[in-house]
PyMOL Python script that loads the backbone (N, CA, C, O; Angstrom):
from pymol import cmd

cmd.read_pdbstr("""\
ATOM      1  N   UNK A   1      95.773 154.974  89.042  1.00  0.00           N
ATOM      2  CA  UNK A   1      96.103 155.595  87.794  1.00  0.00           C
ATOM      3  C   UNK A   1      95.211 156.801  87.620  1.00  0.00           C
ATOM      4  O   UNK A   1      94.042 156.867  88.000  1.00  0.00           O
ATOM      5  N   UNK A   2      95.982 157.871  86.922  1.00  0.00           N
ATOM      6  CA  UNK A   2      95.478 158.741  86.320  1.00  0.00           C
ATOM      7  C   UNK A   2      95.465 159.387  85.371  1.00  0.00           C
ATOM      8  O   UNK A   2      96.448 159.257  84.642  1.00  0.00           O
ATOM      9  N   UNK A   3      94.431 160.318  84.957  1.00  0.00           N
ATOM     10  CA  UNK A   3      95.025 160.234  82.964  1.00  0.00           C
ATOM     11  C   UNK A   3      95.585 161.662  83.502  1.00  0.00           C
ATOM     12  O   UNK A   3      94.998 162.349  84.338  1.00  0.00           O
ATOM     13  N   UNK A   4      97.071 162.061  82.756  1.00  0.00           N
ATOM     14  CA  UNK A   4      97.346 163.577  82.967  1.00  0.00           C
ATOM     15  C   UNK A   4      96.710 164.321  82.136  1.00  0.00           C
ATOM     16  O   UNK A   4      96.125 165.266  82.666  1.00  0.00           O
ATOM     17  N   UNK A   5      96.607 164.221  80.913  1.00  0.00           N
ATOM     18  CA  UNK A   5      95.640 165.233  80.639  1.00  0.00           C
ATOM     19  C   UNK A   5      94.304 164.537  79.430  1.00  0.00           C
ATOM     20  O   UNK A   5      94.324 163.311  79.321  1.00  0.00           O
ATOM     21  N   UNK A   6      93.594 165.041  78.878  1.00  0.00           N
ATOM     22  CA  UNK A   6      92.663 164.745  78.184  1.00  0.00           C
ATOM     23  C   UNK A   6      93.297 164.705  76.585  1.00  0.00           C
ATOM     24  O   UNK A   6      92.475 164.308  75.759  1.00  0.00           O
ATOM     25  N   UNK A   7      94.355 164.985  76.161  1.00  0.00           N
ATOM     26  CA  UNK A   7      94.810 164.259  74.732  1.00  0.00           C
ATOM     27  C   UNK A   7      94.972 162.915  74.273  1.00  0.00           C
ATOM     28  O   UNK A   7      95.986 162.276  74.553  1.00  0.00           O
ATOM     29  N   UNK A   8      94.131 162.487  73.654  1.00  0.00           N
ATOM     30  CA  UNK A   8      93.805 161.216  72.824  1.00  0.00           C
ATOM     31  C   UNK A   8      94.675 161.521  71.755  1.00  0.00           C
ATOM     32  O   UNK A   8      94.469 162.459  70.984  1.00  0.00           O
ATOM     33  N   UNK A   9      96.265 160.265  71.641  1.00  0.00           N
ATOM     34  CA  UNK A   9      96.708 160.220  70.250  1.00  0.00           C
ATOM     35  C   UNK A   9      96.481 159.184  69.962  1.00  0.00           C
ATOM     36  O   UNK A   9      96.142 158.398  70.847  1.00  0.00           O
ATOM     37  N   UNK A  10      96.577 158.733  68.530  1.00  0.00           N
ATOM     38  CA  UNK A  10      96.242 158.019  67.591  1.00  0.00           C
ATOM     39  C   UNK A  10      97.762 156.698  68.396  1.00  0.00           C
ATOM     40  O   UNK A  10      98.414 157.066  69.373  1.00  0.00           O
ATOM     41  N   UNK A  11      98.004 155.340  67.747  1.00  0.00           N
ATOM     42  CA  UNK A  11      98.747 154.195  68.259  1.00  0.00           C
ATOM     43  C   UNK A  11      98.452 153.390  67.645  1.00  0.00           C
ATOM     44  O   UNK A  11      97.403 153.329  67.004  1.00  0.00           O
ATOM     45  N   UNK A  12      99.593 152.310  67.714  1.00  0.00           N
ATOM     46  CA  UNK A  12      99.653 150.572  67.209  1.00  0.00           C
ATOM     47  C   UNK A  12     100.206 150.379  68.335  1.00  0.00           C
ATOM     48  O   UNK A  12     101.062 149.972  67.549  1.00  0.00           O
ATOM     49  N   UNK A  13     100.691 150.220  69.592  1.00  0.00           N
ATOM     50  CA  UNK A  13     101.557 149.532  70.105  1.00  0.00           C
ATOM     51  C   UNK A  13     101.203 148.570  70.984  1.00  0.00           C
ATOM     52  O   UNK A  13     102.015 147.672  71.206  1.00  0.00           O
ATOM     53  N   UNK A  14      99.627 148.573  71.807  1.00  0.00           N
ATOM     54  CA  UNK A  14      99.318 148.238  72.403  1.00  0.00           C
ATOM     55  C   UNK A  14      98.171 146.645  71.947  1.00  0.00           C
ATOM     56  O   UNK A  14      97.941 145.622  72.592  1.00  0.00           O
ATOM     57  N   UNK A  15      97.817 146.993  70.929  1.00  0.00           N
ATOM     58  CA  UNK A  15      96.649 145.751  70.317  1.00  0.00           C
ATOM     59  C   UNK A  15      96.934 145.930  69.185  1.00  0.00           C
ATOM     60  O   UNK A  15      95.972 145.662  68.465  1.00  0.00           O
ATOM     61  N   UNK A  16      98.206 146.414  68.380  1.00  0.00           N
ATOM     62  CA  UNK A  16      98.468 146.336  67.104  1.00  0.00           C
ATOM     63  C   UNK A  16      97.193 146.325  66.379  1.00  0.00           C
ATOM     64  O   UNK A  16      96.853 145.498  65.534  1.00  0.00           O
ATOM     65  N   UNK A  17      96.352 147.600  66.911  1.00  0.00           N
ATOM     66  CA  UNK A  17      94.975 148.009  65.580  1.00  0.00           C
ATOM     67  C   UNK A  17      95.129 148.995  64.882  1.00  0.00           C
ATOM     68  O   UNK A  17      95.952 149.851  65.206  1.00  0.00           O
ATOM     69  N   UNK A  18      94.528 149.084  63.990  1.00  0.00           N
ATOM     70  CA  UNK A  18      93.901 150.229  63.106  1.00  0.00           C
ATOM     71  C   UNK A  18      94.019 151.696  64.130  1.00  0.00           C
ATOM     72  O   UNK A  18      94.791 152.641  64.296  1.00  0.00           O
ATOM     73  N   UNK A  19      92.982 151.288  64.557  1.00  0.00           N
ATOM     74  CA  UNK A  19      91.528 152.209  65.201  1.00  0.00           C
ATOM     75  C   UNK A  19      92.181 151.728  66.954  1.00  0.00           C
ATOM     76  O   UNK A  19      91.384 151.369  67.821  1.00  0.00           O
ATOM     77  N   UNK A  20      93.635 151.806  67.212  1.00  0.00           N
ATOM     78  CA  UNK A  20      93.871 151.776  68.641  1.00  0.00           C
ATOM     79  C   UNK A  20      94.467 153.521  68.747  1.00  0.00           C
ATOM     80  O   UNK A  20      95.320 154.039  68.026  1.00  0.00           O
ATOM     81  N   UNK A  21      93.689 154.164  69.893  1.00  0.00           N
ATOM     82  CA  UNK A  21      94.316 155.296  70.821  1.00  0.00           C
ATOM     83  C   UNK A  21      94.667 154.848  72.117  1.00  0.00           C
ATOM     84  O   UNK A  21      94.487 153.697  72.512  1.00  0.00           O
ATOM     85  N   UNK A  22      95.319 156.043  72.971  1.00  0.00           N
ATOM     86  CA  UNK A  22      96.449 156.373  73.603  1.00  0.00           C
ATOM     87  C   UNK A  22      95.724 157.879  74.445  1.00  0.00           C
ATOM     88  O   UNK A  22      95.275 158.860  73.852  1.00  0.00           O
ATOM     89  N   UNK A  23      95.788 157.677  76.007  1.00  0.00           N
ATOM     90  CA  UNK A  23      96.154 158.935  76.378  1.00  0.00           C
ATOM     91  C   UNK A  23      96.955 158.581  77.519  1.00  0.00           C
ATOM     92  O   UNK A  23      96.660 157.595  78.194  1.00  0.00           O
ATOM     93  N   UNK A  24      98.106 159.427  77.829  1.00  0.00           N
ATOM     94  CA  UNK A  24      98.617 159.590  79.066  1.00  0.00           C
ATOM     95  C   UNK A  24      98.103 159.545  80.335  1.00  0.00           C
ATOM     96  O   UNK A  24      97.340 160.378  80.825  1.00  0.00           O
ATOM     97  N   UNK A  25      98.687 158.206  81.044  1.00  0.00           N
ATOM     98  CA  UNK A  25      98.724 158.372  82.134  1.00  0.00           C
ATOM     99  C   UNK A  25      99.496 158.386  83.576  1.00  0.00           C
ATOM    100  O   UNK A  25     100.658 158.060  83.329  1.00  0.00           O
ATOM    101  N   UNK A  26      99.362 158.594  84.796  1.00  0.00           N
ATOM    102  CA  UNK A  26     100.488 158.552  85.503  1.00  0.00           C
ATOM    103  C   UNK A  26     100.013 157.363  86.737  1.00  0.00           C
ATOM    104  O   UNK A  26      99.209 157.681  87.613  1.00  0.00           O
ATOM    105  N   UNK A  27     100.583 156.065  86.673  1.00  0.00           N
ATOM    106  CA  UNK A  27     100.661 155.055  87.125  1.00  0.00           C
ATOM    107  C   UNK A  27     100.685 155.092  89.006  1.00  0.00           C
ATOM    108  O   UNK A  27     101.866 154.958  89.325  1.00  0.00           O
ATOM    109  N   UNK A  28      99.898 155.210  90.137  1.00  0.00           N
ATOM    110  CA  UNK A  28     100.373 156.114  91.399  1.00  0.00           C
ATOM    111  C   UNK A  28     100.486 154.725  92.292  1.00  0.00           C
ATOM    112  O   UNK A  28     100.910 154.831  93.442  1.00  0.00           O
ATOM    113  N   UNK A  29     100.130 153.481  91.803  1.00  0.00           N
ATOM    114  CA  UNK A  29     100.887 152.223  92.379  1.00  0.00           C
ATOM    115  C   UNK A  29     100.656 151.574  91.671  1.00  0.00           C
ATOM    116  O   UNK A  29      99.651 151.490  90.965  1.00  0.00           O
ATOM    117  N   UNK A  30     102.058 150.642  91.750  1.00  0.00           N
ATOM    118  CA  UNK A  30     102.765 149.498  91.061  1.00  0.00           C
ATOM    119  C   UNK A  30     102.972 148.449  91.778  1.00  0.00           C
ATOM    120  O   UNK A  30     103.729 148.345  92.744  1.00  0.00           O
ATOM    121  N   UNK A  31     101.929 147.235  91.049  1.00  0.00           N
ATOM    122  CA  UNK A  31     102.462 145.945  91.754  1.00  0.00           C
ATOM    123  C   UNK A  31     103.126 145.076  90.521  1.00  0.00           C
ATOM    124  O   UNK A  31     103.203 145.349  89.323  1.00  0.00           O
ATOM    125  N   UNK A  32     103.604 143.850  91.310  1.00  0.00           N
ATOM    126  CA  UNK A  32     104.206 142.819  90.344  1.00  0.00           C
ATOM    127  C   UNK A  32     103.282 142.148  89.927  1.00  0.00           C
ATOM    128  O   UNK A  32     102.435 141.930  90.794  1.00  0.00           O
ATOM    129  N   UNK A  33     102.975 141.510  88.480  1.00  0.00           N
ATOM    130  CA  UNK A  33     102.240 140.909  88.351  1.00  0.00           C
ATOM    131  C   UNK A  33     101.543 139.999  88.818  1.00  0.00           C
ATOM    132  O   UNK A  33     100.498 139.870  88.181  1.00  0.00           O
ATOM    133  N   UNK A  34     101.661 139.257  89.707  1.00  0.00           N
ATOM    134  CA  UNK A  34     101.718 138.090  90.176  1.00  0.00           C
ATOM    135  C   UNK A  34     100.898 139.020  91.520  1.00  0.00           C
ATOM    136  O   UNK A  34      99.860 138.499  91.928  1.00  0.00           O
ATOM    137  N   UNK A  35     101.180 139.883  91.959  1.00  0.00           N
ATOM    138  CA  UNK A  35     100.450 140.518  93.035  1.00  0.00           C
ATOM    139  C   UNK A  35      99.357 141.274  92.722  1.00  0.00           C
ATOM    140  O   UNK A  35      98.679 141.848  93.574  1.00  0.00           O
ATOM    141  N   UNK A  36      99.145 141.308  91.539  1.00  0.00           N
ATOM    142  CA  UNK A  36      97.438 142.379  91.245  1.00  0.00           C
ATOM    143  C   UNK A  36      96.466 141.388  91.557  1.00  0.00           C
ATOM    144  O   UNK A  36      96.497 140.160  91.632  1.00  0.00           O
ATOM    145  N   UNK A  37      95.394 142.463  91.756  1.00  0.00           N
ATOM    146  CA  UNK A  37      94.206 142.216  92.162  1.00  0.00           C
ATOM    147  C   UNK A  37      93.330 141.125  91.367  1.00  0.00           C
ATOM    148  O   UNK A  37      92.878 141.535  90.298  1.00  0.00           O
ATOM    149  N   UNK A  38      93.059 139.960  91.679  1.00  0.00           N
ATOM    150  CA  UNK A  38      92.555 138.957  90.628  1.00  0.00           C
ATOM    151  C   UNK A  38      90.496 139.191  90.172  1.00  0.00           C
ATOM    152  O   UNK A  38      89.612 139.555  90.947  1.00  0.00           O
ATOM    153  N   UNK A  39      90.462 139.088  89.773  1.00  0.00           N
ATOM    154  CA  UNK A  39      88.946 139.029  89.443  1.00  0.00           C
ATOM    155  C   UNK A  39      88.146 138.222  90.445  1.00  0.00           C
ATOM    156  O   UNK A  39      87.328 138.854  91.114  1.00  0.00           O
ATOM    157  N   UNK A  40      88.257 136.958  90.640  1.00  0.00           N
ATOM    158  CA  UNK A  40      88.075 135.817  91.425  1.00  0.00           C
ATOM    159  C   UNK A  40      88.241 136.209  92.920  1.00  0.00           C
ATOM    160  O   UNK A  40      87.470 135.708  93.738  1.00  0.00           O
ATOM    161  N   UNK A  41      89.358 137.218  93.386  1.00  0.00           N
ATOM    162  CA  UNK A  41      89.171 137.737  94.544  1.00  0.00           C
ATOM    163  C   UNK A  41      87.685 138.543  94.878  1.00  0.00           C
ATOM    164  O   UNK A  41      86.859 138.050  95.646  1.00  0.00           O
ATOM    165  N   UNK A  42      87.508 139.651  94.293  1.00  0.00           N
ATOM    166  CA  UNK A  42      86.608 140.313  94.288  1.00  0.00           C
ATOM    167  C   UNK A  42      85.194 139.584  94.056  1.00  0.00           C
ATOM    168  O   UNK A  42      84.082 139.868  94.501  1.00  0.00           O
ATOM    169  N   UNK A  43      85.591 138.613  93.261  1.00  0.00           N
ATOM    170  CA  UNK A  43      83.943 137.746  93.097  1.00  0.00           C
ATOM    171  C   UNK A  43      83.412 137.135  94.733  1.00  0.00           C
ATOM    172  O   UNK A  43      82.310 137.085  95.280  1.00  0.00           O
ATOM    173  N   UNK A  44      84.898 136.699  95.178  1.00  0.00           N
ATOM    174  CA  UNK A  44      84.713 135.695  96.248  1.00  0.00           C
ATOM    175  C   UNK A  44      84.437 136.572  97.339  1.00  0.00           C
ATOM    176  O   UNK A  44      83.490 136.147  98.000  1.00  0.00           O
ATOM    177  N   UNK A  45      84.952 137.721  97.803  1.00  0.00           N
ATOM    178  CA  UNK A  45      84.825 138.679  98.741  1.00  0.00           C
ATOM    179  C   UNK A  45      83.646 139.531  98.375  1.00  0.00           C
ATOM    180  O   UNK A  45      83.182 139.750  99.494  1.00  0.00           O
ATOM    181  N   UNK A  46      82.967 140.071  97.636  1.00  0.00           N
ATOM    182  CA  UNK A  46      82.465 140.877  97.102  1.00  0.00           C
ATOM    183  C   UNK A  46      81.061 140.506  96.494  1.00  0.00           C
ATOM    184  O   UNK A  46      80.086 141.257  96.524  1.00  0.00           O
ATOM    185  N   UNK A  47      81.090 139.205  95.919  1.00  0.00           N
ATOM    186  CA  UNK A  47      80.405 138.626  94.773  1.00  0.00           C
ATOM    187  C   UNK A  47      79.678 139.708  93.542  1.00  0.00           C
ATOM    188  O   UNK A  47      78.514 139.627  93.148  1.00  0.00           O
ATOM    189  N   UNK A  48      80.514 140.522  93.168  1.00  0.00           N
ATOM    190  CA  UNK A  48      80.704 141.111  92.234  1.00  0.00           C
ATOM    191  C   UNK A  48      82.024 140.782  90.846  1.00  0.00           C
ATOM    192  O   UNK A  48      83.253 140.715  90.879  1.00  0.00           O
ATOM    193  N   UNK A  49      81.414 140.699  90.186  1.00  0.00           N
ATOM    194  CA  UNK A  49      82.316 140.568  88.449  1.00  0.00           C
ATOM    195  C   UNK A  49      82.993 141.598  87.784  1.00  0.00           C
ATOM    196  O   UNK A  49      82.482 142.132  86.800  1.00  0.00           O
ATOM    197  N   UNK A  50      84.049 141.923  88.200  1.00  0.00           N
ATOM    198  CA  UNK A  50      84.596 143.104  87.691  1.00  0.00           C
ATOM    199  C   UNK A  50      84.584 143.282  86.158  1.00  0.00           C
ATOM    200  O   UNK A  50      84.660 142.220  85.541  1.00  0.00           O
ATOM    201  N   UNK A  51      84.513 144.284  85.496  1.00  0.00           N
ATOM    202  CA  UNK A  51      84.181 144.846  83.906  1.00  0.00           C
ATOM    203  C   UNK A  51      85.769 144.156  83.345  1.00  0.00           C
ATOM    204  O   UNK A  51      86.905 144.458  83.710  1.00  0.00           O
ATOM    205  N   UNK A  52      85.311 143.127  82.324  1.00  0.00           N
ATOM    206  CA  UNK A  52      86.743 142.445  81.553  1.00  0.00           C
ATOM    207  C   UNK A  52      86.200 142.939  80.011  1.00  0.00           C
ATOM    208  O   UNK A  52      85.169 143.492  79.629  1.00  0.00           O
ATOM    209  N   UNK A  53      87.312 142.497  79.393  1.00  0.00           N
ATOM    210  CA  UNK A  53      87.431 143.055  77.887  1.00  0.00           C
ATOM    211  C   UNK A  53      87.504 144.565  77.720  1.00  0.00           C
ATOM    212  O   UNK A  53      87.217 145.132  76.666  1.00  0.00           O
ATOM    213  N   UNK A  54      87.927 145.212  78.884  1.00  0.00           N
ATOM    214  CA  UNK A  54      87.841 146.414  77.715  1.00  0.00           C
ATOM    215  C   UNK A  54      88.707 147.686  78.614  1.00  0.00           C
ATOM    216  O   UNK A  54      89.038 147.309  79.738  1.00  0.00           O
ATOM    217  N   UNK A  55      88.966 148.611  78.389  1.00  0.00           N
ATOM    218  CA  UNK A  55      90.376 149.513  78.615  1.00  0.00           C
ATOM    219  C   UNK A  55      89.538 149.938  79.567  1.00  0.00           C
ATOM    220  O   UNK A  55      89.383 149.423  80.674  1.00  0.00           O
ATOM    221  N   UNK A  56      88.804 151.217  78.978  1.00  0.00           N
ATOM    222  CA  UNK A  56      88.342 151.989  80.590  1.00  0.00           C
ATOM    223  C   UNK A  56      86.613 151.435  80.658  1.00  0.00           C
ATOM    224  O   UNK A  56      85.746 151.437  79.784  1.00  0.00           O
ATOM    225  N   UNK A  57      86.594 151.129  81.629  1.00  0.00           N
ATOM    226  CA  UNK A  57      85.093 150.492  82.736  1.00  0.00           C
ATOM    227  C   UNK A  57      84.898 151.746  83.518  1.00  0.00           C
ATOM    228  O   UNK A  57      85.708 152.580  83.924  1.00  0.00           O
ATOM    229  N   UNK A  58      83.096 151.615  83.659  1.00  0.00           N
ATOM    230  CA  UNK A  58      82.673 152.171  84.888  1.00  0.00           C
ATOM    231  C   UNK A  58      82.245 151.382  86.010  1.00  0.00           C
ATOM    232  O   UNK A  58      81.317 150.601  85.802  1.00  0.00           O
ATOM    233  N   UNK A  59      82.998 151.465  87.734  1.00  0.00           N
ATOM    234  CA  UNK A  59      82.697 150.663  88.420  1.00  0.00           C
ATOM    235  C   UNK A  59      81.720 151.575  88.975  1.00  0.00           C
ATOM    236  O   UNK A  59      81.851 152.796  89.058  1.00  0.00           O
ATOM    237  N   UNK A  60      80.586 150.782  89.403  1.00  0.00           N
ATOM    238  CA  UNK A  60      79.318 151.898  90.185  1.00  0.00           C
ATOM    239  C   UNK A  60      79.259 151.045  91.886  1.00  0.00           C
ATOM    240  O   UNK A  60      78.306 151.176  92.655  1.00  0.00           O
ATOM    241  N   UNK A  61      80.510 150.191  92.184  1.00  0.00           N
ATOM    242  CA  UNK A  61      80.355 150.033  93.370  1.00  0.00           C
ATOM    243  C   UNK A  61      81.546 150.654  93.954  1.00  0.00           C
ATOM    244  O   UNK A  61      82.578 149.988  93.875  1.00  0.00           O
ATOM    245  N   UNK A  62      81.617 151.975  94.612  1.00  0.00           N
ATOM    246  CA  UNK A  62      82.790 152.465  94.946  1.00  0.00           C
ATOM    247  C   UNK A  62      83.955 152.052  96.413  1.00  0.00           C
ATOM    248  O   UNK A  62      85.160 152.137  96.646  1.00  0.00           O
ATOM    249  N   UNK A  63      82.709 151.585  97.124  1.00  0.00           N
ATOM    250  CA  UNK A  63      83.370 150.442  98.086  1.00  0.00           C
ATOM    251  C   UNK A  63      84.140 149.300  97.565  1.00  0.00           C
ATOM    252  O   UNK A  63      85.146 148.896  98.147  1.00  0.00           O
ATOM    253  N   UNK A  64      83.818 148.922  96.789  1.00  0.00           N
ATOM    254  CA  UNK A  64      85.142 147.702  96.066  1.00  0.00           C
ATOM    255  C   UNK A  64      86.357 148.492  95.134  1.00  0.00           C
ATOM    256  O   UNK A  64      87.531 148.124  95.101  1.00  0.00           O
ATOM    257  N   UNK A  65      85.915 149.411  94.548  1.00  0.00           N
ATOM    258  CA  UNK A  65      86.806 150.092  93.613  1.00  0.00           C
ATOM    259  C   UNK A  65      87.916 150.888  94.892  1.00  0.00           C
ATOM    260  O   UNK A  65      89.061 151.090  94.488  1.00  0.00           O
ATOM    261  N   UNK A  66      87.588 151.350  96.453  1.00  0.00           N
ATOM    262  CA  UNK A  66      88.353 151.701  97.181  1.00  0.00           C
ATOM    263  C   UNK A  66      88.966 150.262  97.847  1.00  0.00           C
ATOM    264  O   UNK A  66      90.191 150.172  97.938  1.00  0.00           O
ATOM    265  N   UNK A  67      88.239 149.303  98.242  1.00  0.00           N
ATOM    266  CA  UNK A  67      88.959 148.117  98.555  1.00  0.00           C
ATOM    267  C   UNK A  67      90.551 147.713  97.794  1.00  0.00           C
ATOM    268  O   UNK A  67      91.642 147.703  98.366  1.00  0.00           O
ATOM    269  N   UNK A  68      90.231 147.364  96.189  1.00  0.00           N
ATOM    270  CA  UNK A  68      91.105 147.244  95.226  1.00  0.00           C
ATOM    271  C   UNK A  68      92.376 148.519  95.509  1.00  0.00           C
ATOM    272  O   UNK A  68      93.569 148.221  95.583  1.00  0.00           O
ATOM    273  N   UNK A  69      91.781 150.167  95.664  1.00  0.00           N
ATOM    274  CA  UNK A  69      92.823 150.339  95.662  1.00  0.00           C
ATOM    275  C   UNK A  69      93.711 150.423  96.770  1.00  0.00           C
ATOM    276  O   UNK A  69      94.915 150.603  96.951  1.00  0.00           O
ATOM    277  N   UNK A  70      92.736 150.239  97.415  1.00  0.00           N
ATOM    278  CA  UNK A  70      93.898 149.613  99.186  1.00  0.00           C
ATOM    279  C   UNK A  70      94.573 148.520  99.386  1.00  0.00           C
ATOM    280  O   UNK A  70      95.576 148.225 100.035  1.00  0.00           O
ATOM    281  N   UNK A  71      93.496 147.717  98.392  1.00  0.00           N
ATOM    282  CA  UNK A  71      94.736 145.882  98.314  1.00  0.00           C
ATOM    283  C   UNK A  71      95.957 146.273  97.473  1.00  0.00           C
ATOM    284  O   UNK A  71      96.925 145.524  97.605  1.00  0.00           O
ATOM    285  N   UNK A  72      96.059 147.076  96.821  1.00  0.00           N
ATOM    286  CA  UNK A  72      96.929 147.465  95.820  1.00  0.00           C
ATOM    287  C   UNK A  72      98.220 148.237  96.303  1.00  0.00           C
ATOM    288  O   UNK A  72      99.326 148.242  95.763  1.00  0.00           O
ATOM    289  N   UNK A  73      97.793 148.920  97.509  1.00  0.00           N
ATOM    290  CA  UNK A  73      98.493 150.088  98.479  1.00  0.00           C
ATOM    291  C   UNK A  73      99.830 148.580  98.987  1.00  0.00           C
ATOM    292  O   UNK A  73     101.041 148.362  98.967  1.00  0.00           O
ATOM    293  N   UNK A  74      98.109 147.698  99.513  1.00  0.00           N
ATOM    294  CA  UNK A  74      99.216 147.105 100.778  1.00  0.00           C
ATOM    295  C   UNK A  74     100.182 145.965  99.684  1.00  0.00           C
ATOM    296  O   UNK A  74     101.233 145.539 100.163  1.00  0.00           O
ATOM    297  N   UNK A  75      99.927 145.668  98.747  1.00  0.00           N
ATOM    298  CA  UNK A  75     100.877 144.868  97.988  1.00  0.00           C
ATOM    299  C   UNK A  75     101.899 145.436  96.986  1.00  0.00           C
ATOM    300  O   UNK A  75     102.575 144.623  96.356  1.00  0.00           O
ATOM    301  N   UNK A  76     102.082 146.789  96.772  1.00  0.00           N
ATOM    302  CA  UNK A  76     102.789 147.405  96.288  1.00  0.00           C
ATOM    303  C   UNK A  76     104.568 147.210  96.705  1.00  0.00           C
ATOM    304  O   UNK A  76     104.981 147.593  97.800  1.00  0.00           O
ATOM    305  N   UNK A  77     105.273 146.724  95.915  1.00  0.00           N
ATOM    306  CA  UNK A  77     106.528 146.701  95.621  1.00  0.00           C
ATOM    307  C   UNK A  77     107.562 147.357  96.259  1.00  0.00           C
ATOM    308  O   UNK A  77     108.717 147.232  95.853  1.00  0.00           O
TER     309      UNK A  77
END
""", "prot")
cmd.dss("prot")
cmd.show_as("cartoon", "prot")
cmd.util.cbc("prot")
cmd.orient("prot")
């Protein structure tokens, strides 16, 4: 994923909040649910805890963040 541009709009649709925004992005692989990358994978391969609760994370291990998006390549739809 990528954000296309840097406009933040205002939203309800996603966590039905107040105080929820929105920016565009363009999706560059798609898996089925059932095929994304699990947390528990990465713990077990990796023994790293990927960032939960929250929209955008910083990963500071970029070897797993390229792993993910290669598991993602090869399970893509």
């Amino acid at each position: 994923m990528h954000i296309v541009n840097g406009q933040v709009v205002p939203g309800d649709k996603v966590f039905n909040e107040v105080r929820e925004f929105h920016v565009k992005v363009k999706w560059e692989t798609v898996v089925d649910d059932d095929k994304g990358v699990k947390n528990w994978e990465v713990r077990q391969k990796y023994d790293y805890g990927l960032p939960v609760r929250n929209v955008f994370c910083g990963m500071y291990r970029h070897d797993i963040a390229n792993w993910i998006a290669d598991e993602l390549q090869r399970r893509k739809q």
